[in-house]
C-alpha positions as CSV (number, residue, x, y, z in Angstrom):
1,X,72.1,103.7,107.6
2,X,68.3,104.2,107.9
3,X,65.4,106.0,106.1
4,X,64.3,109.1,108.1
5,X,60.8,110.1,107.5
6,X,61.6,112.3,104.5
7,X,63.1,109.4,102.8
8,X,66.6,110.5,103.4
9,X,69.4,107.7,103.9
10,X,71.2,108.8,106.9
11,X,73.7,107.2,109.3
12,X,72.6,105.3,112.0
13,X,75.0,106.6,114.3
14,X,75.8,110.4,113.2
15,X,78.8,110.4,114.9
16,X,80.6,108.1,112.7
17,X,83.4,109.1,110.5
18,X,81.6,109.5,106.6
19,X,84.9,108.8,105.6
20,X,85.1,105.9,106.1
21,X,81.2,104.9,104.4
22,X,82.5,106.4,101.3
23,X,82.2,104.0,98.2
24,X,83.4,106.0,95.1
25,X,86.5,107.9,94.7
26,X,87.9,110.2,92.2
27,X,90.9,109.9,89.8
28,X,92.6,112.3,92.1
29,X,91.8,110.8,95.3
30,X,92.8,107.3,93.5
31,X,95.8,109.0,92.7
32,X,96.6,110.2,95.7
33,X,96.2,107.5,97.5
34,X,98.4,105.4,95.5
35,X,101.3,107.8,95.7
36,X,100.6,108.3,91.8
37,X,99.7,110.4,88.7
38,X,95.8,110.8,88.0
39,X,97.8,110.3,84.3
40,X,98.8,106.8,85.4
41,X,95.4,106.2,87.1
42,X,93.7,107.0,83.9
43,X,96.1,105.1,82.1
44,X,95.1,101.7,84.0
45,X,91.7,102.4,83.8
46,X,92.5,102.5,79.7
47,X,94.0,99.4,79.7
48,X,91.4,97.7,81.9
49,X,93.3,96.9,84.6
50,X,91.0,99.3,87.2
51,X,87.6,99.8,86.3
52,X,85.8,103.1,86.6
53,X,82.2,104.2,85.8
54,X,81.2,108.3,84.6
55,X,79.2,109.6,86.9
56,X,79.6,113.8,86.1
57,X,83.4,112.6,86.0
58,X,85.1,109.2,86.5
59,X,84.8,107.0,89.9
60,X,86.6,104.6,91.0
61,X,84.3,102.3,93.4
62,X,86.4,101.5,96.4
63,X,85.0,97.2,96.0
64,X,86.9,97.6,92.5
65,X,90.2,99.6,93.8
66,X,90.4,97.0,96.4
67,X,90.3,94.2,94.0
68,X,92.7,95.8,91.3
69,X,95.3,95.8,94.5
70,X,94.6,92.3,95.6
71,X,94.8,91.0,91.9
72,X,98.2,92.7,91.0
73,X,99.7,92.2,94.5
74,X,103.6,90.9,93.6
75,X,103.4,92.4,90.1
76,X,105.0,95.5,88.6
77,X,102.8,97.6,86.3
78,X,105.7,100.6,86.1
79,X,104.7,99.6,82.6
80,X,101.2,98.7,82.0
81,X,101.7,97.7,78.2
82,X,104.6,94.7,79.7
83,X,103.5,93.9,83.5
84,X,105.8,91.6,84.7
85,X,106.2,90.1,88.2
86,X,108.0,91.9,90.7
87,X,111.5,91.4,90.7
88,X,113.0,93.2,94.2
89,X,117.0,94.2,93.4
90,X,118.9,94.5,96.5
């Protein structure tokens, strides 16, 4: 990223895919992502267990989405009042 002269951030390279510089999500795209409710999402942003931020509408930032799935890797939040750890019945 660089400063043009009207003091616009732009890519360096214009070419590159934005998708992949993006650093906020929505509850939808959270959702969606997840293979999950914007409910649920909501719901573990309630209970503290994602953080968001308001900006217009709620963001996820993609650091703290990371995180959340790193912290609660092995554990199973189906309910988020009694997470447990994962227990895999064959």
């Amino acid at each position: 990223m660089f400063m043009n002269r009207n003091n616009i951030l732009e890519p360096k390279n214009k070419n590159i895919n934005l998708e992949n510089e993006r650093i906020v999500y929505t509850v939808q795209e959270v959702a969606a992502l997840l293979h999950s409710s914007p409910n649920y999402i909501y719901l573990l942003i309630e209970k503290g267990y994602l953080p968001a931020l308001k900006l217009g509408s709620i963001k996820i930032l993609k650091t703290s989405l990371q995180k959340f799935l790193i912290d609660n890797e092995g554990q199973d939040l189906s309910d988020v009042n009694n997470a447990k750890i994962l227990e895999i019945i064959r």
